[in-house]
N, CA, C and O atoms as a MOPAC input file, in Angstrom:
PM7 MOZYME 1SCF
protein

 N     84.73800 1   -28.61500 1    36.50200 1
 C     85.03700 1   -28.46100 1    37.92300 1
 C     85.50700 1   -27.03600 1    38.16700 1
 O     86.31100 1   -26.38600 1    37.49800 1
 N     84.84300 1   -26.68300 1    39.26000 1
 C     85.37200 1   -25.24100 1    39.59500 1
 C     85.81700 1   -25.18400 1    41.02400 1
 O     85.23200 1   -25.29600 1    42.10100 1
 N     87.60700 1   -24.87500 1    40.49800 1
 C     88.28400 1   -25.56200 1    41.57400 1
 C     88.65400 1   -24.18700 1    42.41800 1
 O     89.65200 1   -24.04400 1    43.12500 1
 N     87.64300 1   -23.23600 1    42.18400 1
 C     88.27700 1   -21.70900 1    42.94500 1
 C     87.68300 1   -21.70700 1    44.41300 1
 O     87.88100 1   -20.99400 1    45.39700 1
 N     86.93900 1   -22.71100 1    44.17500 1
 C     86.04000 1   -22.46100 1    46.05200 1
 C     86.59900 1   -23.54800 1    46.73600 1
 O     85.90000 1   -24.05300 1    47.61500 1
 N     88.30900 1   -24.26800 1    46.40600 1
 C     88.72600 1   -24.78100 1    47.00600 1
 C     89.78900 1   -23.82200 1    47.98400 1
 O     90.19900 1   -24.18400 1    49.08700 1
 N     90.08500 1   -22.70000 1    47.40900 1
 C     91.23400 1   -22.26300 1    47.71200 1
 C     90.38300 1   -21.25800 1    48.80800 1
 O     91.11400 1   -20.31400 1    49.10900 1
 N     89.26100 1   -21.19500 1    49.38600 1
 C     88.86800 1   -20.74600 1    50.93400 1
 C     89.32800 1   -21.78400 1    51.65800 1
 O     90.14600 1   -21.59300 1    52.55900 1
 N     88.84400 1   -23.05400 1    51.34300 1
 C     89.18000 1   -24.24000 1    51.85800 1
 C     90.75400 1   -24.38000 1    52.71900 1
 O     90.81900 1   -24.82200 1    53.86600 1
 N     92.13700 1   -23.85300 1    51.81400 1
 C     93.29400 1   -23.76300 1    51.80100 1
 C     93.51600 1   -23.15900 1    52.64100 1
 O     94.42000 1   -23.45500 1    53.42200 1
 N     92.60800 1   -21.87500 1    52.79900 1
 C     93.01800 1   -20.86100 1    53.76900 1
 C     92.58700 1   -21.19700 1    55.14400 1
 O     93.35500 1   -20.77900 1    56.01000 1
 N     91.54500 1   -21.85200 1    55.56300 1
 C     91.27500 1   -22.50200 1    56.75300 1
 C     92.09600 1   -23.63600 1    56.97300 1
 O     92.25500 1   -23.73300 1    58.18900 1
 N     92.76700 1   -24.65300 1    56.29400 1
 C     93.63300 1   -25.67200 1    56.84000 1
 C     94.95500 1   -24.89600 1    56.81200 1
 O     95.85400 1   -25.21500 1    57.59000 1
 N     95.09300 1   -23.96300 1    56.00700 1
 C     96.54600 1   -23.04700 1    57.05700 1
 C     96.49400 1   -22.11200 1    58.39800 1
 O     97.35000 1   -21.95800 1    59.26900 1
 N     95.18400 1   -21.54000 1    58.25800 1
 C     94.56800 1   -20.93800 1    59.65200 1
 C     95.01700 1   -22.51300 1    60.93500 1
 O     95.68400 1   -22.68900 1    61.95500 1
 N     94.19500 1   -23.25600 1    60.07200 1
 C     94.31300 1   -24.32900 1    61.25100 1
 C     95.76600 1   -25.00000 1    61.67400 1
 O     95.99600 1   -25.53500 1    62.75900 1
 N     96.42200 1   -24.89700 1    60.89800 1
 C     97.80600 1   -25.31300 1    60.88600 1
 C     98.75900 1   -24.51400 1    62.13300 1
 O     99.67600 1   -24.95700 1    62.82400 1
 N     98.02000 1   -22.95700 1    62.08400 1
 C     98.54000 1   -22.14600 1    62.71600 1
 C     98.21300 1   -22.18500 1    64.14300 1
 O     99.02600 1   -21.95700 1    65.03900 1
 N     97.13100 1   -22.44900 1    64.28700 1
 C     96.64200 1   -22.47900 1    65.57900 1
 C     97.17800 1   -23.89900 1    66.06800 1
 O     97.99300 1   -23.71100 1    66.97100 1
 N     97.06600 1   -24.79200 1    65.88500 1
 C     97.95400 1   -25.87300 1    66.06200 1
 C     99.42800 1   -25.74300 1    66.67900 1
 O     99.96900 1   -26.39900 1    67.56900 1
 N     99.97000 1   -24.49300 1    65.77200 1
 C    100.84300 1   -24.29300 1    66.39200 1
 C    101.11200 1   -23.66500 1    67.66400 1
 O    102.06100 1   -23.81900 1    68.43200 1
 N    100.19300 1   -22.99800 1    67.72800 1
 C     99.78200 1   -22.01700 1    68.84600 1
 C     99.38900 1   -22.73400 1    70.08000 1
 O     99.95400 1   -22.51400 1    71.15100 1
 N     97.90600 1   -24.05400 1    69.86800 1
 C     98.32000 1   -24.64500 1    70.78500 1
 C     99.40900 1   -25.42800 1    71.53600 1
 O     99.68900 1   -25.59300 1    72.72300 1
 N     99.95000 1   -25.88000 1    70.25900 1
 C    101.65400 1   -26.54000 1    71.08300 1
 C    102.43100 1   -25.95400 1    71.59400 1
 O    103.22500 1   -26.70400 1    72.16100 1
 N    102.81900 1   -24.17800 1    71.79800 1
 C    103.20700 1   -23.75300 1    71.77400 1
 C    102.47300 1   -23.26300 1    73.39900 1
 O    103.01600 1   -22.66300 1    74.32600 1
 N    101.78800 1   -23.51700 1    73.34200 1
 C    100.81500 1   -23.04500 1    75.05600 1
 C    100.70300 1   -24.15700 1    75.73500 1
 O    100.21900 1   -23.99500 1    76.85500 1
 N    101.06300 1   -25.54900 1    75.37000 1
 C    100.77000 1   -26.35200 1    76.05200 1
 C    102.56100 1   -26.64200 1    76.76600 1
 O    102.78900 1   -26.96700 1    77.93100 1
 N    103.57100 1   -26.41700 1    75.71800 1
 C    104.89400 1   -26.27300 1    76.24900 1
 C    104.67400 1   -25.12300 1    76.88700 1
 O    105.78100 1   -25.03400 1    77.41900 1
 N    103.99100 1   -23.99400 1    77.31200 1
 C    104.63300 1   -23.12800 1    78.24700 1
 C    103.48600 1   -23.26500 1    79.38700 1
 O    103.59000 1   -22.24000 1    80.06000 1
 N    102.48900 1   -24.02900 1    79.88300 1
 C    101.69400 1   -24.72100 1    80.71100 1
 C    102.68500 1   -25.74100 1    81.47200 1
 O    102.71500 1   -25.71800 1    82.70200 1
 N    103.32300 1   -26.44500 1    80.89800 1
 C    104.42900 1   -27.72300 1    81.58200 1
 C    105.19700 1   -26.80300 1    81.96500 1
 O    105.08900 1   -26.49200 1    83.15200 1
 N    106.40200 1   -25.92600 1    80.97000 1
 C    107.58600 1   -25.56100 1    81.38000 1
 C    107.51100 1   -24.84300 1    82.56200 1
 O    108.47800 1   -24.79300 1    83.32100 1
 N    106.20800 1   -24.14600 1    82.85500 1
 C    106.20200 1   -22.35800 1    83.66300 1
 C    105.15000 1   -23.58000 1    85.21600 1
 O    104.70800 1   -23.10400 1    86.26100 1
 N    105.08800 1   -24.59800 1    84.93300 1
 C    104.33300 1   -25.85500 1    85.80400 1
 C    103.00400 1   -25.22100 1    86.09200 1
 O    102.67900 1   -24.75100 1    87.18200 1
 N    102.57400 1   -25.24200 1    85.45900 1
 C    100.90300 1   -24.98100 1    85.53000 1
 C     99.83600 1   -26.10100 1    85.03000 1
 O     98.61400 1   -26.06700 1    84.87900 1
 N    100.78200 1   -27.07100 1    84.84700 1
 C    100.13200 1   -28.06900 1    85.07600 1
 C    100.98900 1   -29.68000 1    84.61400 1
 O    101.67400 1   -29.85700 1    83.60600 1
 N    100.77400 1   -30.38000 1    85.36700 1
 C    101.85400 1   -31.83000 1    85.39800 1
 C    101.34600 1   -32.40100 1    83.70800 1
 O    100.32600 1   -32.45300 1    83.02100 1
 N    102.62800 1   -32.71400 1    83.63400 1
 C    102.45700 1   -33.66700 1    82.74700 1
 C    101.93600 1   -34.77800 1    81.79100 1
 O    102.04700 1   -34.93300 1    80.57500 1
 N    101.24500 1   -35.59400 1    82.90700 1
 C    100.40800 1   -36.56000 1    83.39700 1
 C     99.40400 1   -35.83200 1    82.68800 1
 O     99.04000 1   -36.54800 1    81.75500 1
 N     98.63300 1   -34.48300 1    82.68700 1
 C     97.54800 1   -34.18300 1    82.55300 1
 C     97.46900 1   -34.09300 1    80.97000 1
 O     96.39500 1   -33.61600 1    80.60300 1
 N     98.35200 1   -34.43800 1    79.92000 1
 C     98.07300 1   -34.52200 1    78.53200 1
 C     97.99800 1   -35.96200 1    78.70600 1
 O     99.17300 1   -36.08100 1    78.35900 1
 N     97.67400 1   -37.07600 1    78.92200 1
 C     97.57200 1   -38.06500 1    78.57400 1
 C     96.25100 1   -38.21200 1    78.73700 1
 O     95.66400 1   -38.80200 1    77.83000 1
 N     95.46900 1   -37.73700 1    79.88300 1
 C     93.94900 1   -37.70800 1    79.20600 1
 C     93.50700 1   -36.70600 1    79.16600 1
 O     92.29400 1   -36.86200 1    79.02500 1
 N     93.97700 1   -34.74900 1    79.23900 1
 C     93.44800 1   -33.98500 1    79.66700 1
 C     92.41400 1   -33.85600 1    80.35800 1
 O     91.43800 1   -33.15600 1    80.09100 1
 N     92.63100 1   -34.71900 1    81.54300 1
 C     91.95600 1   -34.02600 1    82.98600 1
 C     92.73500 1   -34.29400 1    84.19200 1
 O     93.69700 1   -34.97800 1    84.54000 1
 N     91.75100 1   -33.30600 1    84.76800 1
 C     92.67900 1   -32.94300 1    86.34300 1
 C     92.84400 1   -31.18500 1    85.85700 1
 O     92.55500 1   -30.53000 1    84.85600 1
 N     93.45500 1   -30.91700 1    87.15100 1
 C     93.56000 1   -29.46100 1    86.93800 1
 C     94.72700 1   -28.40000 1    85.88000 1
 O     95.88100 1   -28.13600 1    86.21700 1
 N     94.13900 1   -27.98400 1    84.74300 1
 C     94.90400 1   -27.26800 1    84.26700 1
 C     94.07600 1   -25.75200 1    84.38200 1
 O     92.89100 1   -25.55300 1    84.64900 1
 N     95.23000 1   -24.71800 1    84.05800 1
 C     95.24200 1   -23.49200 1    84.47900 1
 C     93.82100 1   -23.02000 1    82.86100 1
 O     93.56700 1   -23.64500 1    81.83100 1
 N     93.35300 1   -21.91700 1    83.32100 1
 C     92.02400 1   -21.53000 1    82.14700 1
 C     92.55000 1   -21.38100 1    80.74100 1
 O     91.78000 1   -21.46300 1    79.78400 1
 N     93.73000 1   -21.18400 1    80.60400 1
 C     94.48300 1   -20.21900 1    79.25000 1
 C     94.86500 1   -21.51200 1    78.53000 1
 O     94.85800 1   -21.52200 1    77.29900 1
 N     95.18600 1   -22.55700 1    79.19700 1
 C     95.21000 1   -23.98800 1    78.22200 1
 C     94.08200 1   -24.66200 1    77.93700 1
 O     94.06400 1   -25.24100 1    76.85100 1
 N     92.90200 1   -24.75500 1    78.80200 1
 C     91.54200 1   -25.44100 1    78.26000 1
 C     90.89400 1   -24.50200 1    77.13100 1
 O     90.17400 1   -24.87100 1    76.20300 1
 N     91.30100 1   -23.26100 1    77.41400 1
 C     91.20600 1   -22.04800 1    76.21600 1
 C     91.31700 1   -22.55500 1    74.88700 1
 O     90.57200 1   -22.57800 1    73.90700 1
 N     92.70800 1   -23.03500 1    75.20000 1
 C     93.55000 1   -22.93200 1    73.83200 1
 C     93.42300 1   -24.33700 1    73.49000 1
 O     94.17600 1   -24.75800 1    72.61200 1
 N     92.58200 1   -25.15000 1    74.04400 1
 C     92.58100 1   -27.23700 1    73.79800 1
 C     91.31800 1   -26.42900 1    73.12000 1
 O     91.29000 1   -26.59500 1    71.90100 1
 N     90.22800 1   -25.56200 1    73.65200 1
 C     89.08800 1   -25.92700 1    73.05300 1
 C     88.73400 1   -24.96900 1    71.32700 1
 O     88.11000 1   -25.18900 1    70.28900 1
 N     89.49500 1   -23.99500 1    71.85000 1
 C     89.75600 1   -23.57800 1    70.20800 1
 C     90.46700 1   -24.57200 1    68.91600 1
 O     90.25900 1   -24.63200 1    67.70400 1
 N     91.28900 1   -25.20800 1    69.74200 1
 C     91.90900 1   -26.07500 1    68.50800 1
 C     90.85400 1   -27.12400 1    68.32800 1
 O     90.72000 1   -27.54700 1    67.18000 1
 N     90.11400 1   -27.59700 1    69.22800 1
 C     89.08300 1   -28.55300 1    68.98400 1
 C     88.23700 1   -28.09800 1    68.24000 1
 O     87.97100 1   -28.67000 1    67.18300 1
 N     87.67300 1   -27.05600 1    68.59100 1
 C     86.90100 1   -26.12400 1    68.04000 1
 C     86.69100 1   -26.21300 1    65.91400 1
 O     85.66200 1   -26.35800 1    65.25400 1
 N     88.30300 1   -26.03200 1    65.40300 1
 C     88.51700 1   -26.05700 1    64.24800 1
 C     88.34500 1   -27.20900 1    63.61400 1
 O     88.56300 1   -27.21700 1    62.40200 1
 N     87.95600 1   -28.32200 1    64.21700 1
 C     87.66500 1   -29.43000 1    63.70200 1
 C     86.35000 1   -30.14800 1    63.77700 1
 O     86.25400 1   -31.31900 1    63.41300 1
 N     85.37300 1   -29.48700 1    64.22700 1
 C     83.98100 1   -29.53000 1    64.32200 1
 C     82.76600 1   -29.09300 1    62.78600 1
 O     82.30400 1   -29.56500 1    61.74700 1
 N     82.76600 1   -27.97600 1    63.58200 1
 C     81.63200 1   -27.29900 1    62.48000 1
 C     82.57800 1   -27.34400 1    60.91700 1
 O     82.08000 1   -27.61600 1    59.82400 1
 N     83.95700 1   -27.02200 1    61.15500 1
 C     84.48100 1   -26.93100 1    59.84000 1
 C     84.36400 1   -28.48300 1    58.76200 1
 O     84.24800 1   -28.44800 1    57.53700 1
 N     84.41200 1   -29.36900 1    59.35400 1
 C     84.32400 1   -30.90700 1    58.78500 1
 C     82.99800 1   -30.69500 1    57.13000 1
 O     83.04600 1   -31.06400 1    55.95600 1
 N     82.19600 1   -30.07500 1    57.80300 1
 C     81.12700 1   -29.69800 1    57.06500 1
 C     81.40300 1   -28.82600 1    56.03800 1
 O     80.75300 1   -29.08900 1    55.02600 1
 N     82.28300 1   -27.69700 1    55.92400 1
 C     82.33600 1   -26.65500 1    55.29500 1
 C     83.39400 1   -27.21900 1    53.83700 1
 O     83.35600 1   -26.87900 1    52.65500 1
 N     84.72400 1   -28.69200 1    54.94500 1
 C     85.45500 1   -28.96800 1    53.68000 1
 C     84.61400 1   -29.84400 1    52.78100 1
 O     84.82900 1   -29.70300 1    51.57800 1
 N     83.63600 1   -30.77900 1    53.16400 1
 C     82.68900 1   -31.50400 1    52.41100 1
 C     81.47400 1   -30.57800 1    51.61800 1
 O     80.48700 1   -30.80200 1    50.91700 1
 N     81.93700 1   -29.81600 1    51.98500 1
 C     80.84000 1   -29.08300 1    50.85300 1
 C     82.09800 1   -28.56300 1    49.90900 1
 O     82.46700 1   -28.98000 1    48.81000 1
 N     82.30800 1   -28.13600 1    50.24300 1
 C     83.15100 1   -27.33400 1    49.14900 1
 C     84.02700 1   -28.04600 1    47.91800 1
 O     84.48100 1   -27.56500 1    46.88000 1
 N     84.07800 1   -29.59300 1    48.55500 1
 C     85.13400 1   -30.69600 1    48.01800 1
 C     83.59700 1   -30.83700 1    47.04200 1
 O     83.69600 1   -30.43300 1    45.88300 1
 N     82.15800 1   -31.41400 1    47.50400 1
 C     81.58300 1   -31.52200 1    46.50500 1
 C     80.90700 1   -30.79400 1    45.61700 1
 O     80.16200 1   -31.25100 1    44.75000 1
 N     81.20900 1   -29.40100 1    45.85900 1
 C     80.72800 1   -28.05000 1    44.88900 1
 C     81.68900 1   -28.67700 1    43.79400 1
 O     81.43700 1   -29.19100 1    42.70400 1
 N     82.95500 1   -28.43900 1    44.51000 1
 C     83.81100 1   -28.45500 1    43.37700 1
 C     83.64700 1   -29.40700 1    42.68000 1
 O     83.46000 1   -29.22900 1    41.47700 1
 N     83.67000 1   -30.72700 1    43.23600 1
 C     83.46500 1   -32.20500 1    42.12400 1
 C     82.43100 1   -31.86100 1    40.77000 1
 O     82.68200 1   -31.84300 1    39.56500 1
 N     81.31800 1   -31.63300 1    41.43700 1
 C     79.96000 1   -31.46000 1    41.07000 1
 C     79.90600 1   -30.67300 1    39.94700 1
 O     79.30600 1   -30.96200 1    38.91100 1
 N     80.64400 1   -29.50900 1    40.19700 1
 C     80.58400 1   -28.22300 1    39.08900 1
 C     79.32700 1   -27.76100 1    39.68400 1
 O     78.69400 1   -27.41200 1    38.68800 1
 N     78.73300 1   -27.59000 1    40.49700 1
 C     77.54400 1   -26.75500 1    41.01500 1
 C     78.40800 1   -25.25300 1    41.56100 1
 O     77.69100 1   -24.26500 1    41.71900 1
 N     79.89300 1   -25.10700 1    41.83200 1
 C     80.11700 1   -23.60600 1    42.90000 1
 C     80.13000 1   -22.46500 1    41.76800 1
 O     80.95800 1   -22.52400 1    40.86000 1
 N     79.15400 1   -21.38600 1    41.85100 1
 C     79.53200 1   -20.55100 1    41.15500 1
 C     80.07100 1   -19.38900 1    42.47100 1
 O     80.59000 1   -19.51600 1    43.58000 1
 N     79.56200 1   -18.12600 1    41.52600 1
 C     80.71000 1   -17.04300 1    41.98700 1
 C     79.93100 1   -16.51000 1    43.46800 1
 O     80.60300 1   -16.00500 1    44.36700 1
 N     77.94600 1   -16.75600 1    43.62200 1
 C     77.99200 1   -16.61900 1    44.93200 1
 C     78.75500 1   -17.82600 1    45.47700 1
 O     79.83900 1   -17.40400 1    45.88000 1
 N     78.65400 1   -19.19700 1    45.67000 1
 C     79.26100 1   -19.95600 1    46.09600 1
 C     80.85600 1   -20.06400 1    47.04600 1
 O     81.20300 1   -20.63500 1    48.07900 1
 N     81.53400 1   -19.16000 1    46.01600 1
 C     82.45600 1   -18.74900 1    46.12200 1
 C     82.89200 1   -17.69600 1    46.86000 1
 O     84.03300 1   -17.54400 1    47.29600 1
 N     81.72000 1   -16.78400 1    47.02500 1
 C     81.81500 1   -16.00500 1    47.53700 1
 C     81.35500 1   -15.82900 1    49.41400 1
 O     81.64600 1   -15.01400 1    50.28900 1
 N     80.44000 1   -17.18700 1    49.34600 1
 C     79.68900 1   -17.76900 1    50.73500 1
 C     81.45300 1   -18.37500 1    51.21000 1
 O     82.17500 1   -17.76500 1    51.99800 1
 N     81.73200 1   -19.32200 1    50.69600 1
 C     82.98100 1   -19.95000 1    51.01600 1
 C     84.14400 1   -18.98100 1    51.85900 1
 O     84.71200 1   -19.17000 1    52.93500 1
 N     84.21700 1   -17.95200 1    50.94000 1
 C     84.83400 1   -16.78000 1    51.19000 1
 C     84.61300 1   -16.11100 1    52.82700 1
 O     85.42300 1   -15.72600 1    53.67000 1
 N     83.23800 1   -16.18300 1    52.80300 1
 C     82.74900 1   -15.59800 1    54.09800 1
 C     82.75300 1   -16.65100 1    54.87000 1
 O     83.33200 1   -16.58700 1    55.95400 1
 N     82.20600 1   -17.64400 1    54.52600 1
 C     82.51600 1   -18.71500 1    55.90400 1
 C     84.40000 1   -18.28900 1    56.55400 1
 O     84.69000 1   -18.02400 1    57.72000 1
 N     85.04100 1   -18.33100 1    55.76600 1
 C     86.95300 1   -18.43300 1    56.44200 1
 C     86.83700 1   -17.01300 1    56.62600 1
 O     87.34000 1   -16.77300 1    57.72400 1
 N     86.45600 1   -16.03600 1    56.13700 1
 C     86.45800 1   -15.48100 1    57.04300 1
 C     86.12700 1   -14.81400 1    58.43800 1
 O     86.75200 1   -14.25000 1    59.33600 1
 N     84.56800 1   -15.24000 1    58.10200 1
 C     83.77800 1   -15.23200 1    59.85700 1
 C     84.85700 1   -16.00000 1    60.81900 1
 O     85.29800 1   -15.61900 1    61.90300 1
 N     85.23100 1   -17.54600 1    59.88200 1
 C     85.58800 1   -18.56700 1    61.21900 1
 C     87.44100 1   -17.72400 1    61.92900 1
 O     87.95100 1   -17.74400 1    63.04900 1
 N     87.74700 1   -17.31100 1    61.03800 1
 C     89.31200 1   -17.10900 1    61.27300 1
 C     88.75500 1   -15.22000 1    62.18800 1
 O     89.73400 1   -14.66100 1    62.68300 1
 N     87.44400 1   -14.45800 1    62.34400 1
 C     87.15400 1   -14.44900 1    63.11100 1
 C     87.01900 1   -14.35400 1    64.48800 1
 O     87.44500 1   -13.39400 1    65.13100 1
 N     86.16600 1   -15.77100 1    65.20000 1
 C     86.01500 1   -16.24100 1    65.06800 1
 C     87.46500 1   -16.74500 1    66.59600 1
 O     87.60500 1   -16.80700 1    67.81800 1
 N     88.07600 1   -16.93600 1    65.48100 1
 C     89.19200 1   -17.87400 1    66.07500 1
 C     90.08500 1   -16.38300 1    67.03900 1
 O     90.18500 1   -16.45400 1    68.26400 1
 N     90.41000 1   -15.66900 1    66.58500 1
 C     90.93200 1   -13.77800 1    66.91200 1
 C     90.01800 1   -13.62600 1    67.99300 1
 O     90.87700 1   -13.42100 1    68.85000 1
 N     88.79100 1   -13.55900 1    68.71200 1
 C     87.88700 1   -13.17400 1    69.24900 1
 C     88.49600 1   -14.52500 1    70.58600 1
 O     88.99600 1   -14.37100 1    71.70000 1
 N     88.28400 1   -15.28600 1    70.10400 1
 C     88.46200 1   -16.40400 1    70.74800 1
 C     90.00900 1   -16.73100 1    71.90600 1
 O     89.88300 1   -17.35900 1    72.95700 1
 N     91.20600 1   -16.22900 1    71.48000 1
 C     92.12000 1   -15.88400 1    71.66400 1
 C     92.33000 1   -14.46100 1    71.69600 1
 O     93.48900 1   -14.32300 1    71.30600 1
 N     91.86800 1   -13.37800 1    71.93500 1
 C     91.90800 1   -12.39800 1    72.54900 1
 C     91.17400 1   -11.88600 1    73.58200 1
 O     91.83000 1   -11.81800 1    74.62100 1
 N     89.91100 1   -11.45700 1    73.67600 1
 C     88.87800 1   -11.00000 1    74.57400 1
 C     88.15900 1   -12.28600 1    75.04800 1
 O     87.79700 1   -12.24800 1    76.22400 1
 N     87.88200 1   -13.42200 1    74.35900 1
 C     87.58400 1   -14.40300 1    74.40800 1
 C     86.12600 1   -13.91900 1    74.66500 1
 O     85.46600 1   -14.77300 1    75.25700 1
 N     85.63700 1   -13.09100 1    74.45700 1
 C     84.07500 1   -12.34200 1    74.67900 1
 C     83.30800 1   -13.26400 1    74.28200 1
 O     83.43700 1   -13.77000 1    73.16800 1
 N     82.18800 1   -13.70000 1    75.32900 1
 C     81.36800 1   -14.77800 1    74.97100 1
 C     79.97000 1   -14.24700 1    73.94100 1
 O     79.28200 1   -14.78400 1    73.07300 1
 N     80.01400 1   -13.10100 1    74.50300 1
 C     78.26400 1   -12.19900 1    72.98200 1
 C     79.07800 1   -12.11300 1    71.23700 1
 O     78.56000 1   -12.44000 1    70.16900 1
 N     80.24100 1   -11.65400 1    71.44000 1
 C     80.55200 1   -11.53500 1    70.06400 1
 C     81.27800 1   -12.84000 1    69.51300 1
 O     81.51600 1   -13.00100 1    68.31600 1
 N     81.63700 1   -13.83900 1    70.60300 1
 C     82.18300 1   -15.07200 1    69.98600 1
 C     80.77500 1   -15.72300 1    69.30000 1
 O     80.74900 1   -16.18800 1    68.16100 1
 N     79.81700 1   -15.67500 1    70.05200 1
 C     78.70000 1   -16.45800 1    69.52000 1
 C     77.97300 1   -15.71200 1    68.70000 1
 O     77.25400 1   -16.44900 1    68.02500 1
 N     77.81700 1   -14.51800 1    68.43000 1
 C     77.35100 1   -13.81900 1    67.29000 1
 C     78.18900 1   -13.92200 1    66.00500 1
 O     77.53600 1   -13.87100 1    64.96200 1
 N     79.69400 1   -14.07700 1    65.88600 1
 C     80.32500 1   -14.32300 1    64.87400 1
 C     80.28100 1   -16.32000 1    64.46900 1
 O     80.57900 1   -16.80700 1    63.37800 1
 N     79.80500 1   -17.14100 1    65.77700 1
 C     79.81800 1   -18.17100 1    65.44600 1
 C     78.31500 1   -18.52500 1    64.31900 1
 O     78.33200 1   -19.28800 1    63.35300 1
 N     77.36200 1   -17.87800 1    64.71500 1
 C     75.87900 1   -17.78600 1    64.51800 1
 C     76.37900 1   -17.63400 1    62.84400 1
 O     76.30600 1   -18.48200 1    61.95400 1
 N     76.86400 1   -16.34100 1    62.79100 1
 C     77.20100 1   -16.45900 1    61.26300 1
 C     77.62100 1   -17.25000 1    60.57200 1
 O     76.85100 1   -17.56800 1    59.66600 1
 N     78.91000 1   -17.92800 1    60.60000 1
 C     79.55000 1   -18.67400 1    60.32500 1
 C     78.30200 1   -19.96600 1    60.42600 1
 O     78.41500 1   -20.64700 1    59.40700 1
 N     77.49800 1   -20.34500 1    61.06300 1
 C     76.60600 1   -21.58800 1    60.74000 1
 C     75.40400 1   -21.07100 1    59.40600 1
 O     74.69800 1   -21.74900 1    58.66000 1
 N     75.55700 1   -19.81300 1    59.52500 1
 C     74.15800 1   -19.42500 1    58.58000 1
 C     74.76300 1   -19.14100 1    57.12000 1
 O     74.18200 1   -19.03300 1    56.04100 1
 N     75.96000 1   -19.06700 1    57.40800 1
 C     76.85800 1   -19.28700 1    55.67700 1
 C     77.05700 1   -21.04200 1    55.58700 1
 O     77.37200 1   -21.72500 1    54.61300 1
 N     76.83800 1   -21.32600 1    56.55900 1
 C     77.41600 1   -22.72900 1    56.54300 1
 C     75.73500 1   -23.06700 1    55.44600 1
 O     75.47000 1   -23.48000 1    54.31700 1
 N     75.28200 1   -22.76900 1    56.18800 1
 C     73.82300 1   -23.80900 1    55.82400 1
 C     73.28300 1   -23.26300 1    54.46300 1
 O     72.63000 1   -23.99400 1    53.71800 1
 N     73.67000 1   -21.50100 1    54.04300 1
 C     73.04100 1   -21.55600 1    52.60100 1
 C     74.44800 1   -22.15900 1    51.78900 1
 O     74.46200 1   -22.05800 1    50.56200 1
 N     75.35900 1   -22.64300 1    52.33100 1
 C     76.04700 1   -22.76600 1    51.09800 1
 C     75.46300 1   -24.52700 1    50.68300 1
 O     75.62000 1   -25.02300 1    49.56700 1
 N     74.89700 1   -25.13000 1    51.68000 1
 C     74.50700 1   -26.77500 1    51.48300 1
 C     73.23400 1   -26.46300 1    51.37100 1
 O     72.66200 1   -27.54000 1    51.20300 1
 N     72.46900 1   -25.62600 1    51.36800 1
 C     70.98600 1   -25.40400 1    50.70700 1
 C     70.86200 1   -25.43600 1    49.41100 1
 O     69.95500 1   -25.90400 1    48.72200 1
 N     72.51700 1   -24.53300 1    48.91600 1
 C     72.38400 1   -24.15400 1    47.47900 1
 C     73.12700 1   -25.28000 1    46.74900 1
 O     73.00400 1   -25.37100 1    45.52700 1
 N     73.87200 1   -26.11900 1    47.41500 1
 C     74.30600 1   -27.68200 1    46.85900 1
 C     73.21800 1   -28.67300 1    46.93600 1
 O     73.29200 1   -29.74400 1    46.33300 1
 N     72.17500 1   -28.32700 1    47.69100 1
 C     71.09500 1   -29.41900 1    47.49800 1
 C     70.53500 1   -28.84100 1    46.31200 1
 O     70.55200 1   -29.53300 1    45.29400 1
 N     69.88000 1   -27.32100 1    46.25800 1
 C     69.07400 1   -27.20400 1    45.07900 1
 C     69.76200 1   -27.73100 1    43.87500 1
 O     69.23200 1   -28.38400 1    42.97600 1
 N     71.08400 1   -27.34700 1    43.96700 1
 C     71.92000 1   -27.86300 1    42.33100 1
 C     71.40100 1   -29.55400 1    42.67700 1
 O     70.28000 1   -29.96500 1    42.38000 1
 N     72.15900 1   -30.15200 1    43.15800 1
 C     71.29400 1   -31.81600 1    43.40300 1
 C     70.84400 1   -32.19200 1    42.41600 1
 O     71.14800 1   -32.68300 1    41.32900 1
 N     69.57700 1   -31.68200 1    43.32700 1
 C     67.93600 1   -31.60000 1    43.18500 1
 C     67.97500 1   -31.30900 1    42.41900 1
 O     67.88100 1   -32.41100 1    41.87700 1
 N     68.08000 1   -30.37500 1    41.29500 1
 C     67.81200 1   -29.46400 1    40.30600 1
 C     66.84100 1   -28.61800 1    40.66800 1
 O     65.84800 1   -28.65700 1    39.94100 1
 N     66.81700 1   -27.94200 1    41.47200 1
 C     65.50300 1   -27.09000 1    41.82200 1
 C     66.53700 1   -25.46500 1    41.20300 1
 O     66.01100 1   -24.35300 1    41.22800 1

């Protein structure tokens, strides 16, 4: 088992940890500063201000495409298929996505959010191309 292409893995569930915090941290100053009732976290809808659907959809965001990235990497590692590109794709996925996430919460620029997202799917997909060939044995 090669347990080194877990520790990209690590670094995105503390990225994510962080932003988590970040959203809680925007959603208490949305209530406190009243920019939006209360009421409106129990189903998030109705009107909230842009800088909190911002910050709901980035945190949502981290739990999407990434689902994929920890299942690969959980079965590189099982497998013994991750070598050092492997490791090194892994590498680039957390860092495109964290990114990514900076772009997203700053300029919130929609050409370079989706050009850094584009990446982040095209590391996504050779790193499960190159877990099928191991598979497969190709």
């Amino acid at each position: 088992m090669n347990s080194q292409i877990l520790i990209p893995g690590f670094i995105l569930v503390g990225w994510t940890f962080l932003v988590n915090v970040q959203h809680y941290l925007t959603q208490q100053r949305a209530a406190k500063k009243r920019d939006v009732e209360y009421r409106f976290f129990k189903t998030y809808q109705g009107d909230a201000p842009n800088y909190l659907h911002q910050s709901r959809e980035h945190y949502k965001n981290l739990f999407q495409q990434p689902v994929l990235f920890y299942f690969i990497i959980l079965g590189s590692a099982v497998t013994g298929a991750a070598t050092g590109w492997d490791i090194g794709l892994a590498w680039a996925y957390v860092t495109v996505r964290v990114m990514h996430s900076i772009i997203r919460e700053t300029t919130n620029y929609v050409p370079h959010r989706l050009r850094v997202f584009g990446i982040a799917f095209f590391v996504l997909v050779a790193l499960w191309v190159r877990w099928g060939l191991y598979l497969f044995n190709y």
